[in-house]
C-alpha positions in Angstrom: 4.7 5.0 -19.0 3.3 7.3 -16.2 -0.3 7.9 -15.6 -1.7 11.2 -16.5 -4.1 10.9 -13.8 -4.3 13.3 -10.9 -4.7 10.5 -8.9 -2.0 8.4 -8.0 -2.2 3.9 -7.6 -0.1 1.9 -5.7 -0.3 -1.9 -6.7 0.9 -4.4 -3.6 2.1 -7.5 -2.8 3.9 -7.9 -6.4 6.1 -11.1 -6.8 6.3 -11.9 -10.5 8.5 -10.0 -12.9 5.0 -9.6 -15.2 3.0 -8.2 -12.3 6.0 -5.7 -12.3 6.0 -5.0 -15.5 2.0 -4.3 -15.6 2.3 -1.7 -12.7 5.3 -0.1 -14.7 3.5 0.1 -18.2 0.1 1.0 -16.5 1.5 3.9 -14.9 1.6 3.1 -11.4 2.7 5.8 -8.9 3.9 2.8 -6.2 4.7 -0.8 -6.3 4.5 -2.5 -2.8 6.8 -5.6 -1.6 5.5 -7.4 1.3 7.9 -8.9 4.0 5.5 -10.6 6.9 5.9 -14.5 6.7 2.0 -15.1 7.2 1.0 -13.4 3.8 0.5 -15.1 0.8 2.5 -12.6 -0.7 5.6 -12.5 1.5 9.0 -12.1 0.1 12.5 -12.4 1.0 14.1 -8.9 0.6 16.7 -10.6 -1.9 13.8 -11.8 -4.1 12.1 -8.5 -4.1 15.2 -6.6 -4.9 15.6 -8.8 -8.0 11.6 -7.9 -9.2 12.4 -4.2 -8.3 15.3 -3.8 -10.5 13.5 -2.5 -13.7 12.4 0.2 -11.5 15.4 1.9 -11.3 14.9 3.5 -14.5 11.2 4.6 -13.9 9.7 7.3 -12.3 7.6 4.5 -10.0 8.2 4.1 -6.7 9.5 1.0 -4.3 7.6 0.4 -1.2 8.6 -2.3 1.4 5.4 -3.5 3.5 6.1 -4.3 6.8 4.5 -5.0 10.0 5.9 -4.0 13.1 9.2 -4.5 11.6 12.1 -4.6 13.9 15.7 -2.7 13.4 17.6 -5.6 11.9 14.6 -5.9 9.0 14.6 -2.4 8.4 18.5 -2.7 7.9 18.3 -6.0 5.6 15.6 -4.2 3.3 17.6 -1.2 2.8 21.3 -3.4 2.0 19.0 -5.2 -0.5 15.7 -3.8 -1.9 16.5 0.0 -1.3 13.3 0.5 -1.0 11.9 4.3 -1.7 9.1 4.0 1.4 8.9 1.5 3.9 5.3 0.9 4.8 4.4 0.4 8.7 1.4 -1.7 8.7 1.1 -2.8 12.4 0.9 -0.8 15.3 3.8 1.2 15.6 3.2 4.8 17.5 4.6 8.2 16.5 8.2 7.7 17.7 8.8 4.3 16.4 7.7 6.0 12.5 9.7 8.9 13.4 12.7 6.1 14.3 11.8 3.7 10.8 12.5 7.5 9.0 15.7 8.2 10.5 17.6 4.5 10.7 16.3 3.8 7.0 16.7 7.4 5.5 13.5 6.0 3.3 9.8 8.0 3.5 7.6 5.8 6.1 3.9 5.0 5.1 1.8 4.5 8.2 -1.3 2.2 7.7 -4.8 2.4 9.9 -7.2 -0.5 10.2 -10.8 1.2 9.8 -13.9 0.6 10.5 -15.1 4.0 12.3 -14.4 7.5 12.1 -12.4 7.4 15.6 -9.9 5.4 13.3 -9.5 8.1 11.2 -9.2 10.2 14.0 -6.1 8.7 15.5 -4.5 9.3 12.0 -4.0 12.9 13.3 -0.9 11.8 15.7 1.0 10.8 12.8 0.0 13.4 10.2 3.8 15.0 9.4 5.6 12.6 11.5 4.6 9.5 8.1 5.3 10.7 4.6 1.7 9.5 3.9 -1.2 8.0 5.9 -3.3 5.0 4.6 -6.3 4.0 5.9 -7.1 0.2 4.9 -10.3 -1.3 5.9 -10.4 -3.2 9.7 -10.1 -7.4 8.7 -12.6 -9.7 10.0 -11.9 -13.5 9.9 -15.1 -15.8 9.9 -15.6 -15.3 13.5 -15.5 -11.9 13.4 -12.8 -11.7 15.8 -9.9 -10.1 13.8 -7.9 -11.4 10.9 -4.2 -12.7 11.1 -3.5 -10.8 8.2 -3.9 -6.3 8.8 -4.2 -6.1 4.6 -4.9 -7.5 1.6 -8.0 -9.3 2.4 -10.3 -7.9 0.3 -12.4 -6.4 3.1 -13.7 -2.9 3.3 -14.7 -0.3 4.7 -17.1 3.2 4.7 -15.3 5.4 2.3 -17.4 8.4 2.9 -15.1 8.6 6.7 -12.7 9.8 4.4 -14.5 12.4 2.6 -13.3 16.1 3.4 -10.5 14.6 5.1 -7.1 16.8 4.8 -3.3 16.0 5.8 -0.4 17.2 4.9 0.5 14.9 2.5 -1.6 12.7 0.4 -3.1 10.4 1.7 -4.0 6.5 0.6 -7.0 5.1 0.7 -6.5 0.6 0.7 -9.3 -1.9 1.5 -11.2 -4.1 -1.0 -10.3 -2.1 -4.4 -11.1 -3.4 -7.3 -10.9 -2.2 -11.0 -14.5 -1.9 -10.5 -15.4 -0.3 -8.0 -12.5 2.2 -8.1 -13.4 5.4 -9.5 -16.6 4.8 -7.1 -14.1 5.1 -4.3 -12.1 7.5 -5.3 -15.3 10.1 -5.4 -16.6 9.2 -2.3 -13.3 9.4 -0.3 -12.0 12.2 -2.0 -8.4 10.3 -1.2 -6.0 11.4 -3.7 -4.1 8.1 -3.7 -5.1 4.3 -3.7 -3.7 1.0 -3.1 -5.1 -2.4 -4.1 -3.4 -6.0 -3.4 -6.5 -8.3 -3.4 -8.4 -6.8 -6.1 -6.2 -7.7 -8.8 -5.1 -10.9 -8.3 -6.7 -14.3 -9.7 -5.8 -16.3 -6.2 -4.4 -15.3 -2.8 -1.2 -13.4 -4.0 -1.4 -14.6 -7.8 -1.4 -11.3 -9.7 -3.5 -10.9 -13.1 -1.7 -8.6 -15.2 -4.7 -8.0 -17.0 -6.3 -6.6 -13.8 -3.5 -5.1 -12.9 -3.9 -3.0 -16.3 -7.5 -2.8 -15.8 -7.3 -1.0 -12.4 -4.7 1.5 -13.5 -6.9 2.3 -16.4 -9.7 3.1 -14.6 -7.6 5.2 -12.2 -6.9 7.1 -15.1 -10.4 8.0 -16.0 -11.5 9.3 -12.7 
């Protein structure tokens, strides 16, 4: 089933074939497959491509989340997973997206830590050059000094920097998303697109189908 929304949800960090099958029959846009060894939701790209392969016959799309992810990953992920976008969640610049689009042939999803609006700013160098921008919130471990981890962590940030915001694509907005708070984040970011990991899970990178259901829905009522 696809959404009827005019917004469109990406779930991440997927690993069960259940959480798969809750983004699909929720009507998720995106699924997202992460490949960086110090999540609690990494994969091997085998692995993934076995979870992705109802998806084939839906209209959802496959995204591979990477971090600063070097030619011979790029190259692995697109023999196995085949993935639709390749997410670049680390701090690649302009020509390294531009390189990710060309050697994979898939869309390229650049991510932006956030926590003012000179981080929304820098967006601008990669608007055209990314299929889509995201702008997740800026982690903070317990001594405020950064987090190991540049998503999923449940942290978040001022969605109103967002708010009259154009690119030439839509846009994601990523960062503490919950079924809850949603719709709430949707109308104060205006982002047309939204990503949650953290929000819908039970545990660090246990998915809840249920919640996975439950943020799609209220997607849909927005």
């Amino acid at each position: 089933m696809t959404s009827t929304s005019r917004f469109g949800a990406k779930i991440c960090g997927l690993s069960t074939p259940e959480s798969v099958a809750a983004a699909v029959a929720g009507g998720a846009a995106y699924v997202g497959f992460v490949f960086f060894a110090r999540s609690p939701r990494n994969l091997d790209p085998e692995a993934a491509a076995r979870l992705a392969a109802p998806l084939r016959q839906s209209p959802v799309k496959t995204v591979a989340v990477t971090v600063n992810p070097d030619d011979a990953l790029i190259d692995r992920l697109m023999a196995t997973l085949k993935p639709d976008l390749i997410q670049a969640h680390g701090k690649e610049t302009p020509a390294r997206v531009r390189e990710i689009a060309q050697r994979s042939g898939a869309g390229v999803i650049k991510a932006f830590s956030v926590s003012s609006a000179a981080d929304v700013d820098q967006a601008r160098a990669f608007d055209g050059v990314a299929q889509h921008l995201m702008f997740d919130a800026r982690p903070i471990d317990v001594n405020g000094e950064g987090s190991a981890l540049p998503g999923g962590t449940g942290a978040r940030f001022d969605w109103s920097l967002l708010e009259g915001r154009r690119f030439s694509r839509p846009h994601f907005l990523a960062g503490g998303l919950d079924p809850w708070n949603v719709a709430e984040a949707i109308r104060a970011s205006g982002a047309p697109l939204v990503d949650v990991s953290s929000g819908v899970e039970r545990g660090p990178g246990l998915k809840d189908p249920a919640l996975i259901t439950a943020f799609l829905d209220a997607v849909k009522r927005v």
